[in-house]
C-alpha positions in Angstrom: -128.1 133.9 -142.5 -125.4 135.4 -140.2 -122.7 132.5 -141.9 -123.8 133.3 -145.5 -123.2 137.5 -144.4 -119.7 136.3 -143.5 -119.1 134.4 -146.3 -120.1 137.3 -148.5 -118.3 139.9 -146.6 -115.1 137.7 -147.1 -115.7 137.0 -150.9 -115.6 140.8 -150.9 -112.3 141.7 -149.9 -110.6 138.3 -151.4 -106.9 138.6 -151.5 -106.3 141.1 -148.6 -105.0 139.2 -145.7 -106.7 139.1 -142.8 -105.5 141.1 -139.5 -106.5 140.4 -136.2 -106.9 143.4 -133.7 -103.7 143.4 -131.4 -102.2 145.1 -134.9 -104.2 147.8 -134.9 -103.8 150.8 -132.2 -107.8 151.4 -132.2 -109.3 153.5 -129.3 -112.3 152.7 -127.4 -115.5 153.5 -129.1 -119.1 154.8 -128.7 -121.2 153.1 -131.0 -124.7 154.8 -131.7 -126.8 153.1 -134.4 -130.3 152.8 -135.7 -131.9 149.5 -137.8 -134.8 147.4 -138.9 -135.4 145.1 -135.8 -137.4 141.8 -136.6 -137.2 142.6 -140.9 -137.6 138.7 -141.1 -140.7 138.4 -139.8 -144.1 140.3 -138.8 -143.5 142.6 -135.5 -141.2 145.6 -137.3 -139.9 148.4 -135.5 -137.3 150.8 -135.6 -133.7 149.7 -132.9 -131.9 152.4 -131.8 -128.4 151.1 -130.1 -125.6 153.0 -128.1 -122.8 150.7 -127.2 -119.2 150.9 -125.4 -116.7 149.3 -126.7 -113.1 148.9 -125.1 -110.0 148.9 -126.4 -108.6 146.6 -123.8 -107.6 142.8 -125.2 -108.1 139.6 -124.1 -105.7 137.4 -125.2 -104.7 140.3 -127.4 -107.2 140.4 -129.7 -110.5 139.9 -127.7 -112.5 142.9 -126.6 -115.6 143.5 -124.3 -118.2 145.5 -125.1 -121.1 146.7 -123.7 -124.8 148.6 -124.9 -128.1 149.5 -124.3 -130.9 148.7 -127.4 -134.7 149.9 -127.2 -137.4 150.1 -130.8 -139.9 152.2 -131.3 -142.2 149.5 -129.8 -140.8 150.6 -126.8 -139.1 147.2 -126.1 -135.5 147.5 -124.0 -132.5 145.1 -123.6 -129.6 145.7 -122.1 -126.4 143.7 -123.6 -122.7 143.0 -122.9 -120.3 140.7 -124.5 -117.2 140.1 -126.2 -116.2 141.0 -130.2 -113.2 140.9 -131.9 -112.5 143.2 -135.3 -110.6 141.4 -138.1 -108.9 144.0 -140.6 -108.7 143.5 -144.5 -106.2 146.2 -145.0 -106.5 149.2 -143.3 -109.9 150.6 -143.8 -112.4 147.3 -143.8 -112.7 145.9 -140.3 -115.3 142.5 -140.1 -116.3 142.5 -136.6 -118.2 139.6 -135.2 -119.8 139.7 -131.9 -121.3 137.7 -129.0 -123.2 139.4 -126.1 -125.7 137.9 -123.3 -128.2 140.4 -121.9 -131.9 141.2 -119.8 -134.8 142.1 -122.3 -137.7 143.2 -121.7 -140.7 143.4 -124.7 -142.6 146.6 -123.8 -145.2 146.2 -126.9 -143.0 144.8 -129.0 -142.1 141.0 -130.4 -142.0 138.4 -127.1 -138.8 136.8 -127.5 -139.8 134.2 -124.7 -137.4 135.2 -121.7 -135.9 138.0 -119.4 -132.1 136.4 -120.6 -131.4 137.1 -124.2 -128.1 136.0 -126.4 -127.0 138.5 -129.5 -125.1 137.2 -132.1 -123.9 139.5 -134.2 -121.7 140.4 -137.8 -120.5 143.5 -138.4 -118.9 144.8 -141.6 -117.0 148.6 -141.7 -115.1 151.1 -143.0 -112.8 152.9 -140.6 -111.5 156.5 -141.2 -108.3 158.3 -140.9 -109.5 159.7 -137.6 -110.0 155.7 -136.7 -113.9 156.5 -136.6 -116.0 154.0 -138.3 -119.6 153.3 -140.4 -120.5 149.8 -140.3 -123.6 147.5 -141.2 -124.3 145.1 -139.0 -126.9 142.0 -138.6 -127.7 140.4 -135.6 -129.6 137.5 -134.4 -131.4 138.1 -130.6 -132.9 134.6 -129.1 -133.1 133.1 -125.5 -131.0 130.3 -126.7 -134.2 127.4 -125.7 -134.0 129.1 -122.4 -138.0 129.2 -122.3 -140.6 127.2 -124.8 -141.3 130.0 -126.2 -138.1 131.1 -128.7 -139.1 133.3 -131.7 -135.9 135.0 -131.9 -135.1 138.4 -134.2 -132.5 139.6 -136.8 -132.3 143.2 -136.8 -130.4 145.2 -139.8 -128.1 147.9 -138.2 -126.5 150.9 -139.6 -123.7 152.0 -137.1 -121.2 155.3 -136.9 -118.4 154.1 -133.9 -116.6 157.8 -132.7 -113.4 157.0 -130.6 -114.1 158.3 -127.2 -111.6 160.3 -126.9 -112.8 162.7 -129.9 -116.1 162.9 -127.1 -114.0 163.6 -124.3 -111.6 165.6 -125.6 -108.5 163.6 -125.2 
C-alpha cells in the first residue's frame, strides 16, 4: 500500500526533478496531526500525533525525528526515527519515514508487543514561511517481534510550523 502511495505521489509531480534535503535551508519543525488509525481493518479510532523534527543532517540529507501518538481509544506510543524530505520544486516535499518505538494499547487494537516499527509516507506542500500541510500513511507493526502481528495503517493529516515561529526566533 505504502509503495503504490509512492508510486502515485511520484506520477504526480512527473517532470520536476527530484531534490534531496541538504538543498533546502528548512528549519526544525513541530509536527501536530490528527488521522484515521487502523481505517484497514475493524478497531477505528481517531490518532492525534505531535512530533519533532530536526533540521540537523546525516550524511547531509538524513534527519531524526522524534513524537509522541495516542487515539481516542486511549492507546499511546512513543516513536523516534529517521526521515528524509525529497523536493519536487519548491513547494511539494515527499517525505518517507522510518521510526522504532514503545506502544502500549490502552483499549485499543493489540498490535502484539511493547516494541513497535512505523513506516511511514508523507506527501506536502510547504509555504513561503517554510510551514507545511501534508498527508501522510503509515504502517505500525512489531516487525514478527511476537506471534501475535496485526499491524495498522493510519491516514494522517499533518500542519509542520518551524519552531522558531513557536519560539520566537
Amino acid at each position: 500500500m505504502v509503495a503504490g502511495m509512492a508510486a502515485l505521489a511520484l506520477a504526480g509531480v512527473a517532470g520536476t526533478a527530484p531534490v534531496m534535503a541538504e538543498d533546502r535551508d528548512d528549519p526544525d519543525f513541530v509536527s501536530v496531526g490528527a488521522g484515521w488509525y487502523d481505517f484497514n481493518d475493524d478497531t477505528d479510532a481517531v490518532d492525534f500525533r505531535v512530533e519533532y523534527r530536526s533540521d540537523w543532517k546525516l550524511l547531509g540529507f538524513v534527519k531524526p525525528w522524534a513524537g509522541l501518538e495516542a487515539t481516542s481509544d486511549k492507546a499511546g506510543y512513543a516513536v523516534a526515527g529517521l526521515l528524509v524530505d525529497i523536493y519536487f520544486g519548491r513547494r511539494i516535499v515527499l517525505t518517507p519515514s522510518f521510526g522504532v518505538g514503545a506502544y502500549h494499547d490502552g483499549d485499543g487494537k493489540d498490535l502484539g508487543d511493547v516494541v513497535e516499527f512505523r513506516s511511514q509516507l508523507e506527501l506536502g506542500y510547504r509555504f513561503d514561511d517554510r510551514s507545511r500541510v501534508s498527508l501522510a500513511v503509515s504502517h505500525i507493526s512489531n516487525a514478527g517481534l511476537d506471534d501475535v502481528n496485526p499491524g495498522t495503517e493510519i491516514a494522517t493529516i499533518y500542519y509542520h510550523i518551524p519552531l522558531r515561529a513557536i519560539v520566537g526566533e
